[in-house]
Backbone as ProteinMPNN parsed JSONL, in Angstrom:
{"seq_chain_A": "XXXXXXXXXXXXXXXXXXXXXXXXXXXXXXXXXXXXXXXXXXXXXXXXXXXXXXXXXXXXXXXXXXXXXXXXXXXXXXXXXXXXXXXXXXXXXXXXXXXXXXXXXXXXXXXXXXXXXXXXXXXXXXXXXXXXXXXXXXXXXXXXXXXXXXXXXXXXXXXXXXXXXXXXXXXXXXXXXXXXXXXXXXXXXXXXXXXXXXXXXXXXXXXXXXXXXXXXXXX", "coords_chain_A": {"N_chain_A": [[181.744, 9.878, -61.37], [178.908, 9.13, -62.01], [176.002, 7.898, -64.699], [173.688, 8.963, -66.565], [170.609, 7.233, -67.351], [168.599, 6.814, -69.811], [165.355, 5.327, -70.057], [162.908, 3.334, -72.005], [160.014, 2.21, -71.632], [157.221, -0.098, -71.927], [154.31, 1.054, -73.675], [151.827, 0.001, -73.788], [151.539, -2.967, -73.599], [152.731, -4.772, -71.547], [154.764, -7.04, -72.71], [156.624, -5.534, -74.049], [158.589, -4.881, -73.208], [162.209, -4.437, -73.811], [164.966, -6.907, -73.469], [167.609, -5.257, -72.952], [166.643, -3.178, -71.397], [165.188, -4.403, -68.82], [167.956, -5.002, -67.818], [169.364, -2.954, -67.519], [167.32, -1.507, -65.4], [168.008, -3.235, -63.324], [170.293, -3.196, -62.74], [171.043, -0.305, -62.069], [171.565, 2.24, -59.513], [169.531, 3.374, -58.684], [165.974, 4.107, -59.858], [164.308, 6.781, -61.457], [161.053, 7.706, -61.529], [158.255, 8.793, -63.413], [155.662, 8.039, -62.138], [155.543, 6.466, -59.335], [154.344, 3.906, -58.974], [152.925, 2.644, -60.983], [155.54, 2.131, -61.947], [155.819, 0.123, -59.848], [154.599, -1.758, -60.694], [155.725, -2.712, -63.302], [158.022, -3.163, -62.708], [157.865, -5.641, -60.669], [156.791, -7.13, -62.488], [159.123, -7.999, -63.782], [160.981, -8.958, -62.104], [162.745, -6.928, -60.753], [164.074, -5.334, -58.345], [165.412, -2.778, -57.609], [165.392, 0.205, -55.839], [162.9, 2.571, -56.128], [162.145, 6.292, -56.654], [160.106, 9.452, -56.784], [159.856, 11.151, -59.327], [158.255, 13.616, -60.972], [155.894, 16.659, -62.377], [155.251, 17.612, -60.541], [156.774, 18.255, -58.112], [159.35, 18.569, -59.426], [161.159, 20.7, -59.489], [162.6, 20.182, -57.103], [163.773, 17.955, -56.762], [165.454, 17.836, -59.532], [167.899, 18.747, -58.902], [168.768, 17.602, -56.787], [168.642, 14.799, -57.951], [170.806, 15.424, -59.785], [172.952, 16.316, -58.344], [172.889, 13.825, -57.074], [174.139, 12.107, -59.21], [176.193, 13.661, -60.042], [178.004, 12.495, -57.822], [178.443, 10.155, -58.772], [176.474, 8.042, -58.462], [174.633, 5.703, -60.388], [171.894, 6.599, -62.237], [168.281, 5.375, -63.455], [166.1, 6.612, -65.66], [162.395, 7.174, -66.051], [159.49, 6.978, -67.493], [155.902, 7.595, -67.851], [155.028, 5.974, -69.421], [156.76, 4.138, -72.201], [158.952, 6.549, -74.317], [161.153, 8.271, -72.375], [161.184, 12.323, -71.733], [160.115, 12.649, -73.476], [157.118, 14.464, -74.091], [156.83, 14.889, -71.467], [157.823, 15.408, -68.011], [160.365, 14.25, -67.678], [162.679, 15.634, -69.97], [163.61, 17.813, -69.061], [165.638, 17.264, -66.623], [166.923, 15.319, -68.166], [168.147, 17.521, -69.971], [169.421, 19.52, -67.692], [171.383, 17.615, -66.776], [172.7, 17.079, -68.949], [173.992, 20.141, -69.033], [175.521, 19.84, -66.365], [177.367, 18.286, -67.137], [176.988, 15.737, -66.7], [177.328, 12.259, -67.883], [174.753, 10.926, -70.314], [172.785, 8.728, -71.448], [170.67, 6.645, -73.814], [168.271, 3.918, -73.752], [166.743, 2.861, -76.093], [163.345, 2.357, -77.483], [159.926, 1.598, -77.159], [157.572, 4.34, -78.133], [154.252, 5.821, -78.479], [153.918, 8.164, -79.903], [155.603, 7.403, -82.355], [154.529, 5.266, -82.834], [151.57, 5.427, -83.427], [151.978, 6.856, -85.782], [153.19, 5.594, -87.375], [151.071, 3.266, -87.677], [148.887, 4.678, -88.929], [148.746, 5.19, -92.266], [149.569, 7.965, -93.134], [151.513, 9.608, -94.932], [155.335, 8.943, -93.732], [157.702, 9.752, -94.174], [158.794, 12.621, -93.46], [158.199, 14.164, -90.841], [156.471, 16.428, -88.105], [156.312, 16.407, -84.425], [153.863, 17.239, -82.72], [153.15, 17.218, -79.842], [150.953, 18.044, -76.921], [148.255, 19.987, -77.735], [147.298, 23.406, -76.6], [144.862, 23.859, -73.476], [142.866, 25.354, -73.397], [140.402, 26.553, -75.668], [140.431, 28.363, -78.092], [143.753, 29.443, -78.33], [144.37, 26.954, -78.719], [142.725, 26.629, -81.211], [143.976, 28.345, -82.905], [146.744, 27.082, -82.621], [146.105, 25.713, -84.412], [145.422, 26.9, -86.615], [148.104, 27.616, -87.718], [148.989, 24.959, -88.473], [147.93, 24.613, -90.291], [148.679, 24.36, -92.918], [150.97, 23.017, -93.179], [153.169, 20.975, -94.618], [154.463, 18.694, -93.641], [153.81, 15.383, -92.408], [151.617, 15.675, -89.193], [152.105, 15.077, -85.948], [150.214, 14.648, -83.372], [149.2, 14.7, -79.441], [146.015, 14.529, -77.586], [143.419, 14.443, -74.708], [140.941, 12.356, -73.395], [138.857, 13.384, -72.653], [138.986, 16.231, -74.43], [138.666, 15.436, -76.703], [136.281, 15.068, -78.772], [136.056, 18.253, -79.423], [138.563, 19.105, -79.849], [138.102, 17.735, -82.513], [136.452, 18.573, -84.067], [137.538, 21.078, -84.216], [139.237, 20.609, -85.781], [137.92, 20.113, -88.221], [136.751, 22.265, -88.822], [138.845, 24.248, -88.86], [140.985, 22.814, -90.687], [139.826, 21.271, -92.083], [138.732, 18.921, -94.465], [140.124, 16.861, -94.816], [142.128, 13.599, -94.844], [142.317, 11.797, -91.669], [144.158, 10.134, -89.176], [143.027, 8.852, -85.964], [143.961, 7.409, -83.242], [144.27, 4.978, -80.503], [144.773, 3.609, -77.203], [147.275, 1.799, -78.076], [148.794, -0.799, -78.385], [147.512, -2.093, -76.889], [144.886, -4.585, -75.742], [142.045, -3.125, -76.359], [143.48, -2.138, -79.035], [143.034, 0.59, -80.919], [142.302, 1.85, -84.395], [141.08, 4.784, -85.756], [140.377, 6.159, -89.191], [139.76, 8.444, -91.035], [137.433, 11.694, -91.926], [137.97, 14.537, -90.193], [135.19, 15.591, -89.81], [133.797, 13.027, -89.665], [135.073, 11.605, -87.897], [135.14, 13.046, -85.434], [131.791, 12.794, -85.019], [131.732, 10.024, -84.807], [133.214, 9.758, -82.238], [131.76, 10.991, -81.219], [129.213, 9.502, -80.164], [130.462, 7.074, -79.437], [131.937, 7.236, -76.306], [135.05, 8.801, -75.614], [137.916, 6.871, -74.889], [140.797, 6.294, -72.997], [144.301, 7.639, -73.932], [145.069, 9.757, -76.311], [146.101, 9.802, -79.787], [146.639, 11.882, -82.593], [147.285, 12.063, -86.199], [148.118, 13.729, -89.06]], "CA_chain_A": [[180.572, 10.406, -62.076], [177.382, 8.405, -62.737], [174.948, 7.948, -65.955], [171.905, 8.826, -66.199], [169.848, 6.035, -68.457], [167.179, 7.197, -69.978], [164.648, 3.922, -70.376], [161.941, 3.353, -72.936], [159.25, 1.137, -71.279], [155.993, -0.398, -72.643], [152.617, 2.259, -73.803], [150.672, -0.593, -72.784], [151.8, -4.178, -73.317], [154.532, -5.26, -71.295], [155.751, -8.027, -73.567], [157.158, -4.88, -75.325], [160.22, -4.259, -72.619], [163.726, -5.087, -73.883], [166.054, -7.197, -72.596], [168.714, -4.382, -72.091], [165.99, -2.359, -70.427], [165.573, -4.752, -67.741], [169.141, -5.173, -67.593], [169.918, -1.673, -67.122], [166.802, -1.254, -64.685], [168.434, -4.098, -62.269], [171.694, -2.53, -62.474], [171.521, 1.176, -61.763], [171.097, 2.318, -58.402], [167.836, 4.356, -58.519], [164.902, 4.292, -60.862], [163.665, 7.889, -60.894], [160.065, 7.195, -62.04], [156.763, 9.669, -62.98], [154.722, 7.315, -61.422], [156.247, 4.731, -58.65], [152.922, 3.053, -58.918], [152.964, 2.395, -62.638], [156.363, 1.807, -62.325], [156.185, -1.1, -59.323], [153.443, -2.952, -61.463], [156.562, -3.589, -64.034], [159.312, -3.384, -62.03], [157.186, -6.647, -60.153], [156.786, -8.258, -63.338], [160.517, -8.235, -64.262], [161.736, -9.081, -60.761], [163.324, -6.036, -60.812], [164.372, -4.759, -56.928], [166.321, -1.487, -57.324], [164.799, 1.567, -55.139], [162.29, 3.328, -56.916], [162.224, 7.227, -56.3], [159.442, 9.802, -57.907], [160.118, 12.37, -60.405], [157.426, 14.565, -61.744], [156.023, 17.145, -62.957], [154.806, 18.586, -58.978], [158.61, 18.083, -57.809], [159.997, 18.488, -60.367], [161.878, 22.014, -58.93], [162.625, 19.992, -55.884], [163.892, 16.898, -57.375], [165.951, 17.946, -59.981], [169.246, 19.166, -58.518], [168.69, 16.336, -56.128], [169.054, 13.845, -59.084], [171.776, 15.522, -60.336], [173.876, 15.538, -57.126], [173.364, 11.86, -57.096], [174.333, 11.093, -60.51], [177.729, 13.752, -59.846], [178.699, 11.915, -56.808], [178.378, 8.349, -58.492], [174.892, 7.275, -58.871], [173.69, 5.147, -61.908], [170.38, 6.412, -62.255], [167.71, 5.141, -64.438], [164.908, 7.96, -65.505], [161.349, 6.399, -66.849], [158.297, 7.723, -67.829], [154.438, 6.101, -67.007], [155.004, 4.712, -70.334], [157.183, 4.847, -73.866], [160.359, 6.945, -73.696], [161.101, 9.831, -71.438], [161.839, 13.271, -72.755], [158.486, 13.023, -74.482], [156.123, 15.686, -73.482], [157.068, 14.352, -69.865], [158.926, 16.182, -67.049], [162.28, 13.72, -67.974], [163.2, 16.351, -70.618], [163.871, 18.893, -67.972], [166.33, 16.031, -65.946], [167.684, 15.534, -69.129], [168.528, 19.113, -69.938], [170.28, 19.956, -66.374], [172.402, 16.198, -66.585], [174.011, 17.768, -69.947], [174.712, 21.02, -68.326], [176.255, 19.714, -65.474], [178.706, 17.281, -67.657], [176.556, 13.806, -66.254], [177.327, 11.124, -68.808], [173.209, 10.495, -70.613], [172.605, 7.909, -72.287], [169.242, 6.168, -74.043], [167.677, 2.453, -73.911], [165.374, 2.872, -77.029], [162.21, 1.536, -76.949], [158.634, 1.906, -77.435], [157.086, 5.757, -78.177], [153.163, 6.225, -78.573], [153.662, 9.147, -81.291], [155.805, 6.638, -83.921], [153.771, 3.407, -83.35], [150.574, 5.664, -84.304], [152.509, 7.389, -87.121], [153.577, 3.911, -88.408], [149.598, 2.791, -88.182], [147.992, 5.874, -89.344], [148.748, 5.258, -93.386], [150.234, 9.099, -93.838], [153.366, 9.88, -95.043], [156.099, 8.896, -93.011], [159.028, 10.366, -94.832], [158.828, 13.633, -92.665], [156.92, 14.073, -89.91], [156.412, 16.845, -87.007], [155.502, 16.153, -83.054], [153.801, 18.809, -81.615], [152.56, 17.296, -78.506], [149.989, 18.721, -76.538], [148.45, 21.119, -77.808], [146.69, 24.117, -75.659], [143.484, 22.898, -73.393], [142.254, 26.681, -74.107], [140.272, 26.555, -77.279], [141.221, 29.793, -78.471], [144.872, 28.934, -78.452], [144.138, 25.595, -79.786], [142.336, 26.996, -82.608], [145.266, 29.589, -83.31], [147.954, 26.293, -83.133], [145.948, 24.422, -85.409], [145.584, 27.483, -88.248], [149.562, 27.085, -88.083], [149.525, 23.577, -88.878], [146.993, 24.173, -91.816], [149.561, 24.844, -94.197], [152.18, 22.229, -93.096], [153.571, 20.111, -95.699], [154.766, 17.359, -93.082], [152.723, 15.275, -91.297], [151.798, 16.354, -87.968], [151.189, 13.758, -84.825], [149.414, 15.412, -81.66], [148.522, 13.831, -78.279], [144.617, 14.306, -77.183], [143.244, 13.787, -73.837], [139.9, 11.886, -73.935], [137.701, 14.233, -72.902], [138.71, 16.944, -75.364], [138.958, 14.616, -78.052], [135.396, 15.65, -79.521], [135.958, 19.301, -79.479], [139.669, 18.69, -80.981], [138.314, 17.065, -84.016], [135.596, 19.423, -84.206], [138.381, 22.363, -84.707], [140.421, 20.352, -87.098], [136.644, 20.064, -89.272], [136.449, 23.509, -88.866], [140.067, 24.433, -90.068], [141.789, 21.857, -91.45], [138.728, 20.823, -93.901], [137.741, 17.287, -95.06], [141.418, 15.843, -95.083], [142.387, 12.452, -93.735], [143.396, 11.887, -90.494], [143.573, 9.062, -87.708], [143.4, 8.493, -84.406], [144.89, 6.175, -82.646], [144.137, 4.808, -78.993], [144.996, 1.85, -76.318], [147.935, 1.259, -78.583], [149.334, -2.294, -77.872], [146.889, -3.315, -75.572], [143.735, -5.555, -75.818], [141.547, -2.627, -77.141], [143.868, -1.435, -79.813], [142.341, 0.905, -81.965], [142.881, 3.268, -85.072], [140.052, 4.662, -87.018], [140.994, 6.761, -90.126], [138.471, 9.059, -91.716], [137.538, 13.117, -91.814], [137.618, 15.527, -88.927], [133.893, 15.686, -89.152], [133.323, 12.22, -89.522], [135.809, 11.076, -86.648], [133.898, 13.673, -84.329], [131.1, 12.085, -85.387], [131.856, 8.664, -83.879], [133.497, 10.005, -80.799], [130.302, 11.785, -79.967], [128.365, 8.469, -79.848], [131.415, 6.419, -78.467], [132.56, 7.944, -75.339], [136.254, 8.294, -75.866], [138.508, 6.779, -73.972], [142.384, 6.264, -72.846], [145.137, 8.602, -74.519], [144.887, 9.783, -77.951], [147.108, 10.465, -80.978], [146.026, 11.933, -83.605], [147.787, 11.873, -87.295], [147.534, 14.163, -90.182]], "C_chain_A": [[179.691, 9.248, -62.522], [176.841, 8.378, -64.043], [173.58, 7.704, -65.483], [171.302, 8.347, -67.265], [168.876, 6.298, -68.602], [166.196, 5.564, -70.947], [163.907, 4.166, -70.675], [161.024, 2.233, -72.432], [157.801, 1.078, -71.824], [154.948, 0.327, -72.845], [152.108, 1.272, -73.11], [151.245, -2.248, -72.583], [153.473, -4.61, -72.622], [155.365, -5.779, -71.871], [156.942, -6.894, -74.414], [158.61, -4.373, -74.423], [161.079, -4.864, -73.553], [164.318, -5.481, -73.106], [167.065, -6.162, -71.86], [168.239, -3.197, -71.075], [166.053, -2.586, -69.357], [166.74, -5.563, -66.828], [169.476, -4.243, -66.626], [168.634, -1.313, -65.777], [167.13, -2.189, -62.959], [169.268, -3.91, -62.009], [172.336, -1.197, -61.64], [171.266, 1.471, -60.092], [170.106, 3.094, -57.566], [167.051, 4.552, -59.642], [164.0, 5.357, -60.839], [162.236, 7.522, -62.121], [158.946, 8.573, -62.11], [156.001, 9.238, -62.029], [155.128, 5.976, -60.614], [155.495, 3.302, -58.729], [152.675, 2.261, -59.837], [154.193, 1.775, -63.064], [156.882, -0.057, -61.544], [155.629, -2.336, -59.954], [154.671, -3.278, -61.897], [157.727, -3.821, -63.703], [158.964, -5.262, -61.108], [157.27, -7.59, -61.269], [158.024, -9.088, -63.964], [161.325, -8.438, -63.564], [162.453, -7.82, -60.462], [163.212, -5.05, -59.218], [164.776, -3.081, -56.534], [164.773, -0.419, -56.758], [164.118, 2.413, -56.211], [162.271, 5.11, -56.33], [161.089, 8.354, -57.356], [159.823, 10.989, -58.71], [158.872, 12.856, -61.21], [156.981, 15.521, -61.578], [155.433, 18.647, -61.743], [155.962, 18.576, -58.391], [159.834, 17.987, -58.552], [161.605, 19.447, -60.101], [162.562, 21.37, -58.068], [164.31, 18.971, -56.508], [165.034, 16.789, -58.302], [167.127, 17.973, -59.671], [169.478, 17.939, -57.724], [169.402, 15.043, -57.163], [170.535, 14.051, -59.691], [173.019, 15.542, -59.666], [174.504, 14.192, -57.228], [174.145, 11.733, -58.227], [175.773, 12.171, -60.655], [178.404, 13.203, -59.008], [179.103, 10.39, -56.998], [177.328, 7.367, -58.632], [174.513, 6.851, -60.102], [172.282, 5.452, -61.389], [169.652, 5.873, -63.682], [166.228, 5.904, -64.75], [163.678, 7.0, -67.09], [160.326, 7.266, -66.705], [156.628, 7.048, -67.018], [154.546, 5.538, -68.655], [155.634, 5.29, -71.376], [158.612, 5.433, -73.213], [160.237, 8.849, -73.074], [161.542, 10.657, -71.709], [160.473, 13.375, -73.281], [157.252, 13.208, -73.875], [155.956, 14.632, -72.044], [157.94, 15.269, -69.561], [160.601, 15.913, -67.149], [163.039, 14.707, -68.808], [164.281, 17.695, -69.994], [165.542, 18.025, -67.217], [167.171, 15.884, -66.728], [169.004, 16.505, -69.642], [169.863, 19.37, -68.598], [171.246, 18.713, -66.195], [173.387, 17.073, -68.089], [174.627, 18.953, -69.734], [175.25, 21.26, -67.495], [177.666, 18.411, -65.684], [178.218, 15.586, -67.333], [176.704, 13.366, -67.84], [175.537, 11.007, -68.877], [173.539, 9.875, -71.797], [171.147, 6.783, -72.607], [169.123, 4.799, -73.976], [166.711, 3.175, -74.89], [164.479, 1.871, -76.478], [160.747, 1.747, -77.899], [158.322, 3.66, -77.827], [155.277, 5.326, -78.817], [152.996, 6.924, -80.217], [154.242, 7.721, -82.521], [155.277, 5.396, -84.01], [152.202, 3.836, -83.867], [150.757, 6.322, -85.851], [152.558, 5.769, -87.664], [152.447, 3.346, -88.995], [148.425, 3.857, -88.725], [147.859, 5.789, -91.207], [148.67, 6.611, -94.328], [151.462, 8.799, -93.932], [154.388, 9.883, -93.665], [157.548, 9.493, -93.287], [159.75, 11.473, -94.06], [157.66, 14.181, -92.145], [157.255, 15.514, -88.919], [155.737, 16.628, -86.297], [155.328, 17.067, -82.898], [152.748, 18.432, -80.235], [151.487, 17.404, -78.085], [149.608, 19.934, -77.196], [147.288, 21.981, -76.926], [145.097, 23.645, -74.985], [142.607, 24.231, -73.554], [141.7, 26.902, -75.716], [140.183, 27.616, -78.298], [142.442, 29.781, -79.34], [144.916, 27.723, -79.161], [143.603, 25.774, -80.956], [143.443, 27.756, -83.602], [146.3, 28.319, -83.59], [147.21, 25.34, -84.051], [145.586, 25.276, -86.685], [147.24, 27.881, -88.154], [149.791, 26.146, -88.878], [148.79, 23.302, -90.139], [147.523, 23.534, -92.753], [150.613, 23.704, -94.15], [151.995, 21.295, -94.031], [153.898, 18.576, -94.807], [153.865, 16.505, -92.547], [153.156, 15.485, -89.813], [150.769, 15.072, -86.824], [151.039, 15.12, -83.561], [149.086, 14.172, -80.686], [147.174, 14.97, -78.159], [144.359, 13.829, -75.499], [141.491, 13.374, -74.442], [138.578, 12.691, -74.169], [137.738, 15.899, -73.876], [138.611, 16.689, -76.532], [137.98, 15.686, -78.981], [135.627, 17.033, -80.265], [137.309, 19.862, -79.994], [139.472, 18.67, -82.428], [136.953, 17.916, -84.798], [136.407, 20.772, -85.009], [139.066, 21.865, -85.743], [139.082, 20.303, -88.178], [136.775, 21.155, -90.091], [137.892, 24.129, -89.93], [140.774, 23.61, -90.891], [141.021, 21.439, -92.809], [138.744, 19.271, -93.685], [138.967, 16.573, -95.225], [141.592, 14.636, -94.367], [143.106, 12.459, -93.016], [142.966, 10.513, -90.127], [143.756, 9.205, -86.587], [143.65, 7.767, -83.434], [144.395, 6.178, -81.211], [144.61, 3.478, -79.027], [146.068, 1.211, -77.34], [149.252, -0.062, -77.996], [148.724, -2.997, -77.189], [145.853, -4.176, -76.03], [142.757, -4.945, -76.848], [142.024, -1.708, -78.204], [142.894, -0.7, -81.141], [142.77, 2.436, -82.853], [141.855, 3.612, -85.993], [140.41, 5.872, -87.37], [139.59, 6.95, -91.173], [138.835, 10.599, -91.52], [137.601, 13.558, -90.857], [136.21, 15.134, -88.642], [133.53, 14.282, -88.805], [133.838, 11.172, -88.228], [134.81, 11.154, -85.312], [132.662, 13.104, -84.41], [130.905, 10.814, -84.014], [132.075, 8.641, -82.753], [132.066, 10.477, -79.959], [129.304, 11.182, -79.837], [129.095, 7.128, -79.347], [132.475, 7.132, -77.88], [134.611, 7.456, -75.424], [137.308, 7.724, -74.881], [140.44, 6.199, -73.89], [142.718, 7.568, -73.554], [144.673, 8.574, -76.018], [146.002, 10.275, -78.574], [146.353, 10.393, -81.724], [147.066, 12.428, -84.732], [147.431, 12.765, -88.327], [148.173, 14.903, -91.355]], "O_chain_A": [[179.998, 8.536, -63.478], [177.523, 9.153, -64.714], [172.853, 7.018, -64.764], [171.413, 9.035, -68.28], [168.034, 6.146, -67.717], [166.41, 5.039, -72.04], [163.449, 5.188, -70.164], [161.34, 1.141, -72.904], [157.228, 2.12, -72.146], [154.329, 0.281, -71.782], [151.879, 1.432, -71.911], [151.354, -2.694, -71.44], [154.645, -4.694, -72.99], [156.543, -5.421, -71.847], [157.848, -7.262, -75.162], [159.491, -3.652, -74.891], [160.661, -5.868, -74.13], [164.483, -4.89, -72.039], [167.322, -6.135, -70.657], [168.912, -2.524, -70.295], [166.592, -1.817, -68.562], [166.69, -6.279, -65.828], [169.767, -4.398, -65.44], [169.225, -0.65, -64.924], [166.669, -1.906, -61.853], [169.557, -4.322, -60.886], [173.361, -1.005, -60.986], [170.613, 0.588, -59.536], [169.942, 3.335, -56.37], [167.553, 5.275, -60.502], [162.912, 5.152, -60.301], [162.41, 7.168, -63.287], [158.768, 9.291, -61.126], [155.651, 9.968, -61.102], [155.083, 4.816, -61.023], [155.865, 2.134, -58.608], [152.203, 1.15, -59.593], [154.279, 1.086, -64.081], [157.6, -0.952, -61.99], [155.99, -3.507, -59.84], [155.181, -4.145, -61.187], [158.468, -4.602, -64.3], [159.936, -6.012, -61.014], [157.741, -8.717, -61.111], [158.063, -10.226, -64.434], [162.488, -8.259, -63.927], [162.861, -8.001, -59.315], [162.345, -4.19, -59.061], [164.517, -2.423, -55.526], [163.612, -0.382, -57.167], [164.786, 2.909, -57.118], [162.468, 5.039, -55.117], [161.149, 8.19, -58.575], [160.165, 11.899, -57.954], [158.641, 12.227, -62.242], [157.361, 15.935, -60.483], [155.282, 19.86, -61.889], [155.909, 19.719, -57.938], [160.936, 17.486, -58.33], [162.747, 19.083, -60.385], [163.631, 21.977, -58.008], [165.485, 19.33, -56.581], [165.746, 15.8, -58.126], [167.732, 17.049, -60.213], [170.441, 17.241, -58.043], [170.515, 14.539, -57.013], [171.289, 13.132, -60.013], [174.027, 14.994, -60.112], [175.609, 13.663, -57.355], [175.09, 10.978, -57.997], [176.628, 11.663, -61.381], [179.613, 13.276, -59.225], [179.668, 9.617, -56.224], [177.391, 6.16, -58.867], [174.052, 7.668, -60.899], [171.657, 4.878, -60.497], [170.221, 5.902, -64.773], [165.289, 5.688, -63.983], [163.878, 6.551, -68.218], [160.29, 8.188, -65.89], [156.414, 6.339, -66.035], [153.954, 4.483, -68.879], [155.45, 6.462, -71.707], [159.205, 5.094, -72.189], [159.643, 9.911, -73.259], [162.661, 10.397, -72.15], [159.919, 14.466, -73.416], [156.523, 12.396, -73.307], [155.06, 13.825, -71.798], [158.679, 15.875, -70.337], [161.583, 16.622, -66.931], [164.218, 14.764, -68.457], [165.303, 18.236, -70.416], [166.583, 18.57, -67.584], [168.311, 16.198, -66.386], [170.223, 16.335, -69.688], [171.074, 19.353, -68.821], [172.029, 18.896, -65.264], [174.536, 17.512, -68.039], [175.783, 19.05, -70.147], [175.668, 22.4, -67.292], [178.478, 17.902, -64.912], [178.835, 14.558, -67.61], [176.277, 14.014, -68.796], [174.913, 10.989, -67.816], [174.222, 10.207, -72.766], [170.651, 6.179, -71.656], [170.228, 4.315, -74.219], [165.942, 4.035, -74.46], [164.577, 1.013, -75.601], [160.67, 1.999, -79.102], [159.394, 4.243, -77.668], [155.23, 4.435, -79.666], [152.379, 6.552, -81.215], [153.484, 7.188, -83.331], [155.432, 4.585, -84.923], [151.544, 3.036, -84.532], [149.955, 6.302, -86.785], [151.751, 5.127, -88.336], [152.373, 2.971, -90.166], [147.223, 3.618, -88.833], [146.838, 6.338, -91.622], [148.188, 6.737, -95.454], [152.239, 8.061, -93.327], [154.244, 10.672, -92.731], [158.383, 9.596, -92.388], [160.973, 11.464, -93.923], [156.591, 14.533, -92.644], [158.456, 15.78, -88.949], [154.556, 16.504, -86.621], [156.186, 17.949, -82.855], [151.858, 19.141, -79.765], [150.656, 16.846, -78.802], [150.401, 20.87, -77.288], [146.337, 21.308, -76.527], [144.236, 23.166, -75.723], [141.453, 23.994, -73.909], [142.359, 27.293, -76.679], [139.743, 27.355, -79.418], [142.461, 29.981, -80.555], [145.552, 27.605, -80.208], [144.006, 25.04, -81.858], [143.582, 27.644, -84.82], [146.798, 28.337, -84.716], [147.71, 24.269, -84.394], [145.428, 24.678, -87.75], [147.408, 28.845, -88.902], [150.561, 26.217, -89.836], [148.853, 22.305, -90.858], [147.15, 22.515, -93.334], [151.15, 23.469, -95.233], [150.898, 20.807, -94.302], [153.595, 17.488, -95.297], [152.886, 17.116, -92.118], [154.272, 15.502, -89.292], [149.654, 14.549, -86.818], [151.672, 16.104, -83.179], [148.801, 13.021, -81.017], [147.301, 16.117, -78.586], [145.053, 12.918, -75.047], [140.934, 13.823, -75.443], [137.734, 12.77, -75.061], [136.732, 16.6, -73.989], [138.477, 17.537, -77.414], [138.369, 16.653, -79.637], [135.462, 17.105, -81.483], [137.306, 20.969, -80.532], [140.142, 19.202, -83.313], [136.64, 17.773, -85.979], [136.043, 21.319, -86.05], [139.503, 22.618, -86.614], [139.525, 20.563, -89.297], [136.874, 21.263, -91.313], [137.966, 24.35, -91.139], [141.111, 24.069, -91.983], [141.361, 21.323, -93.986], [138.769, 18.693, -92.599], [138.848, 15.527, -95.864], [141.185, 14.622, -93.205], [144.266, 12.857, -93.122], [141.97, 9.881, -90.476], [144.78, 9.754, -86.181], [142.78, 8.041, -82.608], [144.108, 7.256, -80.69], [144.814, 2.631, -79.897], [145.85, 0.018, -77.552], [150.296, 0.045, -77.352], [148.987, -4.14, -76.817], [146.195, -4.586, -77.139], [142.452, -5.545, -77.879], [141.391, -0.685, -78.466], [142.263, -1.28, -82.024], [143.234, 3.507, -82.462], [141.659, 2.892, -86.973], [140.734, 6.723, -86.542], [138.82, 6.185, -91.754], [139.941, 10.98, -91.137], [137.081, 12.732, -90.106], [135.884, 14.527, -87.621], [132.963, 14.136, -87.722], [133.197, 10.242, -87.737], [134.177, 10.369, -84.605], [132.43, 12.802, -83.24], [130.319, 10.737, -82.934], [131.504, 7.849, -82.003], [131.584, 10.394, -78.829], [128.308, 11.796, -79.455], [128.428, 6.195, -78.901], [133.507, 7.552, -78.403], [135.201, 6.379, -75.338], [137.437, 8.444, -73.89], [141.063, 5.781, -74.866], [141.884, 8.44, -73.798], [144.114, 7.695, -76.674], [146.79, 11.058, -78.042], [145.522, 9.502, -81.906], [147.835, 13.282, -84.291], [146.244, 12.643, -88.628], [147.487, 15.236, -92.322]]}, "name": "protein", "num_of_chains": 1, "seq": "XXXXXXXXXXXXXXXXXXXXXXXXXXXXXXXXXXXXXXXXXXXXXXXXXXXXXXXXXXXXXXXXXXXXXXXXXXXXXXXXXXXXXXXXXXXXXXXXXXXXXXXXXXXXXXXXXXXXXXXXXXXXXXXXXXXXXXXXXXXXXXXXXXXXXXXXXXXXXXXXXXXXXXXXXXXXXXXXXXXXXXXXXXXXXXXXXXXXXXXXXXXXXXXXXXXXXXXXXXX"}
C-alpha cells in the first residue's frame, strides 16, 4: 500500500517551499498536479524529476479511481494544487476523500494557504474564524449567502475572482453595512497588497483600479 502526500506549495513566492516538501516531491513516484504547467515551473526550480501527471477539476471522474489504484498497488503519490495546500476549494479534496475510503495511508506536508496568510494580514479577529470559499458567481445566490453571514459572530474569509470583485463588495455595502473589511491580493509576490476599509469605500477603489489576480476578502 502507498501514501498519498498531500503537499503545500508556494501562493506566489517560491522561496516559500519547505525543505520536506521538496524532499517528499523527489521521493514519491508521481506528482498528481492541477496544473502540470504551474507545477513544471517549480518542479524546474527545485531540480525536482519525478513524473508529473494532471488532476483536475475536468478529469477529475476519470482520474480519481485511477489514482487510487496506484496508490493501492504501491504508489507514493504526491497530490498538489496550482498553489498553497490542496483540499482547499480545489478538486484534491475529492482524491482525498476516496484515499480514506479505500484505507490509502494520507498524509500532509503543511505549508503555505492564501485564506490564513490574508487572515493573519487583515487586522480582524483571529481567535475564530470561518472559510467559506467561493461563494456563488450568480448574484442572487450570492446575495442570499452573504445575508447568512450578516449575523456571524466569527470572522469570515472568502475567495473573489477579479472580475467580480466590484460587484462583491458592492453586495457586502449593500448588506453587510459600513463594517471593516480587507482584501487581500498577489499575496507574497512583488505586488503584495492589502487594503482595509468599508465595503463602499473598497468598491470604490476597485472601480478606478482594475482589479487584478485572486482575491481574499476578510471580515
Amino acid at each position: 500500500m502507498g501514501t498519498l502526500y498531500v503537499v503545500s506549495t508556494p501562493i506566489g513566492n517560491l522561496e516559500d517551499m519547505s525543505l520536506r516538501a521538496i524532499r517528499v516531491l523527489k521521493e514519491v513516484d508521481l506528482i498528481a498536479a492541477e496544473d502540470t504547467r504551474r507545477a513544471s515551473i517549480l518542479c524546474g526550480e527545485y531540480a525536482i524529476s519525478t513524473k508529473l501527471t494532471s488532476y483536475h477539476s475536468y478529469n477529475i471522474g476519470k482520474r480519481t479511481p485511477e489514482l487510487v489504484r496506484m496508490l493501492s498497488e504501491g504508489m507514493n503519490i504526491a497530490l498538489i494544487s496550482d498553489s498553497g495546500t490542496p483540499g482547499i476549494s480545489d478538486p484534491g479534496s475529492v482524491l482525498i476523500s476516496e484515499c480514506i475510503k479505500a484505507d490509502v495511508p494520507v498524509t500532509a506536508i503543511p505549508g503555505p494557504s492564501a485564506a490564513i496568510t490574508a487572515l493573519t494580514l487583515s487586522g480582524r479577529p483571529t481567535a475564530s474564524f470561518v472559510f467559506e470559499g467561493f461563494l456563488s458567481s450568480k448574484p442572487s445566490r450570492r446575495r442570499k449567502h452573504l445575508e447568512k453571514l450578516k449575523d456571524e459572530e466569527r470572522t469570515v474569509v472568502l475567495y473573489e475572482s477579479p472580475h467580480r470583485l466590484v460587484k462583491f463588495l458592492e453586495d457586502c455595502r449593500d448588506i453587510l453595512g459600513e463594517r471593516q473589511i480587507a482584501v487581500a491580493r498577489e499575496l507574497t509576490k512583488k505586488f503584495e497588497e492589502v487594503k482595509r476599509g468599508t465595503p463602499g469605500e473598497l468598491a470604490a477603489y476597485f472601480a478606478e483600479n482594475k482589479p487584478r489576480g485572486e482575491f481574499i476578502i476578510v471580515f
